[in-house]
C-alpha positions as CSV (number, residue, x, y, z in Angstrom):
1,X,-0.8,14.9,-34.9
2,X,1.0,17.4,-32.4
3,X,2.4,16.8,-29.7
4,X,0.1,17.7,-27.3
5,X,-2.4,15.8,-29.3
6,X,0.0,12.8,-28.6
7,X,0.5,13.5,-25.1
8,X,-3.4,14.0,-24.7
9,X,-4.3,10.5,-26.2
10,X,-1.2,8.5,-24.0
11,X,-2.9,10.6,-21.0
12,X,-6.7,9.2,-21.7
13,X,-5.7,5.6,-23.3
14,X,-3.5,5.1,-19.8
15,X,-7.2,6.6,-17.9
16,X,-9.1,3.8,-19.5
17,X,-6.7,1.0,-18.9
18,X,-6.4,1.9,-15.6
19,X,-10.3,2.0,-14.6
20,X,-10.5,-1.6,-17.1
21,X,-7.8,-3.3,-14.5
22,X,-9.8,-1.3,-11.0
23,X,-13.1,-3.2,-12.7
24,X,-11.4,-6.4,-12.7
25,X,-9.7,-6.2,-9.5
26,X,-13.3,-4.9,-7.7
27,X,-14.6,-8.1,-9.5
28,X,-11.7,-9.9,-7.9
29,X,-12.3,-8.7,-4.4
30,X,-15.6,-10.5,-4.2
31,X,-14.9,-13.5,-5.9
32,X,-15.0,-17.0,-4.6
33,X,-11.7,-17.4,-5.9
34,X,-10.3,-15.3,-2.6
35,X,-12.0,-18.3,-0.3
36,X,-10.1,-21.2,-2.2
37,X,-8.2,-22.9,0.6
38,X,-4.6,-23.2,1.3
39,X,-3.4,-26.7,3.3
40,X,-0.1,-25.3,5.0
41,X,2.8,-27.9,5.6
42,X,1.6,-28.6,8.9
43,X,-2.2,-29.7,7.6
44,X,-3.2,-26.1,9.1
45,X,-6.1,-24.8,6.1
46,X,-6.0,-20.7,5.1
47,X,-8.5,-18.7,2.5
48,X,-6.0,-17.2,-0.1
49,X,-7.4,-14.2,1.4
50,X,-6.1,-14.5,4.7
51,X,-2.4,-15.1,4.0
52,X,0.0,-12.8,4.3
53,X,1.7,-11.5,1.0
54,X,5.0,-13.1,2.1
55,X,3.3,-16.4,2.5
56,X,1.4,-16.0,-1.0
57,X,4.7,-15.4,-2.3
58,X,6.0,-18.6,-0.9
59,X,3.6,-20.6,-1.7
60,X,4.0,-19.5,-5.6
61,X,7.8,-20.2,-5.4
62,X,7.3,-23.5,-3.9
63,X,5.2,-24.5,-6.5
64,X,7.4,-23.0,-9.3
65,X,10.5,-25.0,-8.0
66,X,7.9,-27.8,-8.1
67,X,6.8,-27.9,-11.2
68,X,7.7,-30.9,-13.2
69,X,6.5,-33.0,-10.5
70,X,3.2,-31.5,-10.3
71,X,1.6,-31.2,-13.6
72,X,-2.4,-31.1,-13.5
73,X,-4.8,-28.9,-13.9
74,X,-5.1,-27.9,-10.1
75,X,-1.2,-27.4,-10.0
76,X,-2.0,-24.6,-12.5
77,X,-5.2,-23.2,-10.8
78,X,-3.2,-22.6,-7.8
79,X,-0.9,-20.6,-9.4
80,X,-3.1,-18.6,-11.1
81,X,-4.9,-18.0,-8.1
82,X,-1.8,-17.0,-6.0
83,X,-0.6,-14.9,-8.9
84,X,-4.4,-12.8,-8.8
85,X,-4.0,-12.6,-4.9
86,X,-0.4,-11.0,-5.0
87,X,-1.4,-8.6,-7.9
88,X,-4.2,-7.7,-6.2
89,X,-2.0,-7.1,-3.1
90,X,0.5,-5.1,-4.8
91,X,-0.6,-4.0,-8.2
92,X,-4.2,-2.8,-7.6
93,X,-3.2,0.3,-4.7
94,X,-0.5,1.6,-7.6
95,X,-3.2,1.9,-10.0
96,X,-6.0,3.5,-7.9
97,X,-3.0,6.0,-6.9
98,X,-2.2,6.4,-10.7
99,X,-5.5,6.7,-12.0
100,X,-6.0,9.3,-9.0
101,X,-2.8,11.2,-10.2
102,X,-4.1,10.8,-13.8
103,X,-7.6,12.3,-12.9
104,X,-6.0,15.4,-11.0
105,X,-4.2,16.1,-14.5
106,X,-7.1,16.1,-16.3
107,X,-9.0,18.5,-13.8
108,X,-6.1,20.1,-13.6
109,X,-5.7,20.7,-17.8
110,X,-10.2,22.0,-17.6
């Protein structure tokens, strides 16, 4: 195999991981799971989807530092959930820009 062979297939494995995560994350958007609730310290109730990324972040790193004394199955719901919110936030505009960058290559290469 060449090397532009190899270049070629990195290029169009990277284009189908990329739309594969975009699918999940549209799924993601309009899931339920954005509308699971939040109880602040001071009893005040947020949708995941409302917080701000610092307070998602916050929220994950209070429950990492409390880990041993919350151990159930909800304890690691919560953090799954806060994880997908925060990727969403921050991992799901770098791929749409790279798949975009990605695309305009292949155009480009036609």
């Amino acid at each position: 195999m060449s090397a532009i062979d190899e270049a070629e297939d990195r290029l169009f494995t990277s284009i189908m991981k990329h739309r594969d995560q975009i699918e999940w994350f549209k799924k993601y958007e309009c899931s339920p799971s954005r509308n699971a609730i939040w109880a602040c310290r001071d009893g005040k109730e947020l949708k995941l989807k409302d917080m701000s990324l610092s307070h998602l972040k916050n929220a994950l790193n209070m429950l990492m530092r409390n880990h041993q004394r919350y151990r159930t199955k909800g304890f690691y719901d919560a953090i799954t959930l806060l994880r997908w919110e925060i990727s969403y936030r921050e991992e799901y505009p770098k791929i749409v820009e790279a798949l975009a960058e990605e695309e305009r290559t292949v155009d480009l290469c036609l």
